[in-house]
C-alpha positions in Angstrom: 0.0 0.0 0.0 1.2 3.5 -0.5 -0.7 4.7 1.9 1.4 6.5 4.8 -1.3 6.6 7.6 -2.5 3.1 8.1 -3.7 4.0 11.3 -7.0 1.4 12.4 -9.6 2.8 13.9 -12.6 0.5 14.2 -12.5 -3.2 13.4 -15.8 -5.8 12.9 -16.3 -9.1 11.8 -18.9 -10.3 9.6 -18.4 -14.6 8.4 -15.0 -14.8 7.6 -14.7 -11.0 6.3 -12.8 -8.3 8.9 -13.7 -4.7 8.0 -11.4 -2.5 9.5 -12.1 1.2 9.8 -8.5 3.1 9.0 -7.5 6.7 8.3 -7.9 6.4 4.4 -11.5 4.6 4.3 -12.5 0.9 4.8 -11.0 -2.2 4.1 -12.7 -5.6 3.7 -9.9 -8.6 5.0 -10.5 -12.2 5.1 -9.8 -13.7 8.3 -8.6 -16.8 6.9 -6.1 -15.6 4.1 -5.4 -12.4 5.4 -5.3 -11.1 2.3 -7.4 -7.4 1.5 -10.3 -8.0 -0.7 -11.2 -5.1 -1.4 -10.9 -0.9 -0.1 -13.2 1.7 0.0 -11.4 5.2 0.2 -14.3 7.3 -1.1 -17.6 6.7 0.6 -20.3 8.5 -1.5 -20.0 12.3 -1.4 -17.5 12.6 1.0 -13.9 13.7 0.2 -11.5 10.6 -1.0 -8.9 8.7 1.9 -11.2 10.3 4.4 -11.1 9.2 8.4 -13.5 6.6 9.5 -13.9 6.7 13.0 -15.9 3.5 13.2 -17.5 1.0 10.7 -20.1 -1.8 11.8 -23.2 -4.1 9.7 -26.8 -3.5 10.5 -29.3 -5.2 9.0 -26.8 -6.4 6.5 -25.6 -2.6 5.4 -22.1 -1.6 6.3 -22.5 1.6 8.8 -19.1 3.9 8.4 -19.0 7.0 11.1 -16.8 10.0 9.5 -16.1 12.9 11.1 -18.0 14.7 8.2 -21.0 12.2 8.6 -22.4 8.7 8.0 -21.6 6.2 4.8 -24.4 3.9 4.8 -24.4 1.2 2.0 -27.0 1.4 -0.3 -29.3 -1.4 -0.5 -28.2 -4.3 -3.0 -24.7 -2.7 -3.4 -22.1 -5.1 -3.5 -19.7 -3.1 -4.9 -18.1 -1.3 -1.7 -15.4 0.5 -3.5 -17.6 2.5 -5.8 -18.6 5.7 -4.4 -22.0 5.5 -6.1 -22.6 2.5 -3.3 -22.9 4.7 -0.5 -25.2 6.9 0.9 -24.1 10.1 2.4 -25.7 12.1 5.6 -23.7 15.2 6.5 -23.1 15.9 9.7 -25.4 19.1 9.1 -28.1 17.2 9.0 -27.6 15.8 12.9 -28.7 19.1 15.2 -26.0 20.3 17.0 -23.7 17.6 16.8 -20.0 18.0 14.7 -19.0 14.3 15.4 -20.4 11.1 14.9 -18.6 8.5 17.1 -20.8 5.3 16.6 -23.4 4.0 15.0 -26.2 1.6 16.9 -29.7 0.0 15.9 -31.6 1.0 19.8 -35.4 0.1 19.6 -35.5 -0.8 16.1 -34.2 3.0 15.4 -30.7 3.9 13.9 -29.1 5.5 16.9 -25.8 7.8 16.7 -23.3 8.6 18.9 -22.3 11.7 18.7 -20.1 15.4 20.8 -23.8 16.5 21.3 -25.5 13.4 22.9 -27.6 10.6 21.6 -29.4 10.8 18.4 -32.4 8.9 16.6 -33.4 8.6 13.0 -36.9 9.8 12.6 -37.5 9.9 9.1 -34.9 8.5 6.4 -32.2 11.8 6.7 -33.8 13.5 9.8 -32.5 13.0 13.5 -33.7 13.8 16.7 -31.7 14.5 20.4 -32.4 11.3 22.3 -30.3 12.1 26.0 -27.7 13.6 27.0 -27.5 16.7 25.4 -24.0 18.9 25.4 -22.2 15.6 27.0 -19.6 13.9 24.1 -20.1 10.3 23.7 -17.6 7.8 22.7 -18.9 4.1 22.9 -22.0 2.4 23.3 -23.4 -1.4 23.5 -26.5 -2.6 24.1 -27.6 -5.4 26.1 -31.0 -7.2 26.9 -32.3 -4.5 24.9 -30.6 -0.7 26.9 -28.3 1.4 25.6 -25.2 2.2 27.4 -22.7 4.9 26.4 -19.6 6.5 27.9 -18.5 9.7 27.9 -14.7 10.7 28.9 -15.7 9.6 32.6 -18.5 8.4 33.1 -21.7 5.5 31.6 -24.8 6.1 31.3 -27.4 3.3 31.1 -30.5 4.6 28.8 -33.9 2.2 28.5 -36.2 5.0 26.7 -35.0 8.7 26.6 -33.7 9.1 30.5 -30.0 8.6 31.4 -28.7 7.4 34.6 -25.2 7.6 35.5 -24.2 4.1 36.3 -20.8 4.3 37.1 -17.6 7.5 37.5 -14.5 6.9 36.6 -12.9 10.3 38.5 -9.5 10.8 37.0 -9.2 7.5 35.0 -10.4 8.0 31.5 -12.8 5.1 29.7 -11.5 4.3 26.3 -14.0 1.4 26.3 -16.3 -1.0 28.2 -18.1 -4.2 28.7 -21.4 -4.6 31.0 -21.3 -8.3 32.0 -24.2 -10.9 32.7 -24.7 -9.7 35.7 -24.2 -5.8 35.1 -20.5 -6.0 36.3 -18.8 -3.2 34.3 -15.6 -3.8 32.6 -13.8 -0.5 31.9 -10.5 -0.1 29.7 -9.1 2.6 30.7 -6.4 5.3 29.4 -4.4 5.5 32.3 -5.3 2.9 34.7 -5.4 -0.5 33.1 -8.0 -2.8 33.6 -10.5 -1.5 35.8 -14.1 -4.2 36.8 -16.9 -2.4 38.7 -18.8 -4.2 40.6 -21.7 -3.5 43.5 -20.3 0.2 44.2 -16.3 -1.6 44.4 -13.8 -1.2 41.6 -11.1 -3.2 41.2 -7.8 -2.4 38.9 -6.1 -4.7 36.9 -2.3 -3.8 35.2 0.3 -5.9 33.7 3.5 -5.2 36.2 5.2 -2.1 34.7 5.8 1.3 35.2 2.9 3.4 35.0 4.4 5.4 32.3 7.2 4.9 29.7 8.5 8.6 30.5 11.9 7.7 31.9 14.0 10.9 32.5 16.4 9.7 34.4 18.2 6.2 35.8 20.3 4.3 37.7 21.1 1.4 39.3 22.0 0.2 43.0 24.7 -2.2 44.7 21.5 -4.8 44.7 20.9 -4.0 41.6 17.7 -2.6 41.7 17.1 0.0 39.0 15.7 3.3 40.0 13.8 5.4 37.4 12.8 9.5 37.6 9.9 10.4 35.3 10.0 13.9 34.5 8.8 17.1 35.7 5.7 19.5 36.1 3.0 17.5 34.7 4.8 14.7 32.9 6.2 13.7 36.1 5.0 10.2 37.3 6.8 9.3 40.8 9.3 7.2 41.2 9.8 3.6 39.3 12.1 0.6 40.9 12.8 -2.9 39.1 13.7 -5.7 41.2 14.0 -9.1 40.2 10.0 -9.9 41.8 8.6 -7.0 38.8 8.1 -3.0 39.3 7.3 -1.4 42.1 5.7 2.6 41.7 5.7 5.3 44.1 3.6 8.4 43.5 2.1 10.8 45.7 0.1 11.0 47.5 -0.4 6.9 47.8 3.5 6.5 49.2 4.3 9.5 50.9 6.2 11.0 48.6 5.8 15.0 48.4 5.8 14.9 44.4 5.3 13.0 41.3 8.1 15.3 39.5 11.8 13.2 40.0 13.4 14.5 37.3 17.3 12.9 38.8 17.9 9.9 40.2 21.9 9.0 41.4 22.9 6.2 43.9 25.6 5.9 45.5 26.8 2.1 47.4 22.7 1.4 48.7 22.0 4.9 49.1 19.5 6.2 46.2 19.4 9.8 46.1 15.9 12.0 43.7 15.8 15.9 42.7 12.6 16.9 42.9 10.7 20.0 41.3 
């Protein structure tokens, strides 16, 4: 491919066909050969090697969310790469909203996603505010027939047009989630690993690591333990040590340490020694 930003967005299976949502359009795989069957890099009026933020199949249609708008197959159109296959609703048409994050089918309605809340089709072209008006959505599922969505920090369960806040995140950012069988939430999150809620209790789940991959300073001890600063102001961290159990983090306020910003780290024999800003 000459394309330079291959970047994957969005990925869903259909059989034994992948359709992966990139930074130039959509691309059909099979998940057998691997090989590319065939790309889309126009979808209908939009402009040609255009961003898809997410693709997905209802009711046998390929769904393609663009920051522009929405790409909906046309009916009987097998021919994905043709731009004449493709519907196209700008994001004009969607009151309020400049993004469309995802695309859902939620009480037999097509159901977007959007900066501006949740939208509904009500006529073929013509949208209506659902919930949650001025909050910017970024994933949704639904299960035994509710809609949940998250926003930066928190999801919201929806069964008709009311929101309730089911679960806040604080300072750990959701870039996805899961509601289990039993309305255990998984959350993936930007800066906190693995996080499951659960009855009011969240537990967090992390490979063993340093909770960042800032490293602005090391060094290593007579035991050979090696000590890591992570930077200053903002990008600072706390402190990082590897021994041979895994890592072990420090950061304020959890380990009584006055700062997250060690910018130097020097040891000397046993002794480890950490400028702080």
């Amino acid at each position: 491919s000459d394309k330079t930003d291959k970047r994957i967005n969005s990925i869903y299976t259909s059989g034994d066909t992948v359709l992966a949502a990139s930074n130039f359009g959509i691309s059909l795989i099979n998940a057998n050969t691997l090989a590319f069957r065939e790309t889309a890099s126009k979808l209908g009026n939009f402009q040609t090697d255009f961003k898809v933020n997410y693709v997905t199949k209802i009711d046998g249609r390929i769904y393609a969310c663009l920051d522009a708008g929405l790409a909906v197959q046309k009916i009987n159109s097998n021919n994905i790469a043709a731009p004449e296959s493709w519907n196209s609703i700008s994001i004009n048409s969607v009151p309020g909203a400049n993004t469309i994050s995802q695309v859902l089918k939620f009480n037999n309605k097509i159901t977007l996603l959007t900066n501006n809340g949740v939208y509904q089709e009500i006529t073929n072209g013509t949208w209506s505010l659902l919930a949650l008006d001025d909050t910017e959505l970024r994933k949704g599922m639904i299960k035994n027939n509710i809609l949940y969505v998250s926003s930066l920090t928190n999801i919201y369960k929806i069964e008709n047009s009311s929101p309730v806040s089911i679960y806040n995140s604080g300072s750990n950012q959701i870039a996805d989630f899961i509601i289990g069988e039993n309305e255990e939430i998984y959350v993936a999150s930007a800066n906190s690993g693995l996080i499951i809620h659960t009855d009011g209790n969240s537990e967090f789940i992390y490979p063993n690591g340093p909770v960042t991959n800032l490293f602005s300073s090391v060094t290593v001890d007579d035991n050979s333990n090696v000590w890591v600063g992570s930077g200053t102001d903002v990008s600072g961290r706390g402190i990082f040590r590897l021994t041979q159990n895994g890592w072990i983090n420090y950061t304020a306020p959890n380990d009584n340490i006055p700062s997250n910003s060690f910018h130097k780290v020097f040891s000397e024999g046993n002794k480890v020694f950490f400028a702080v800003i």
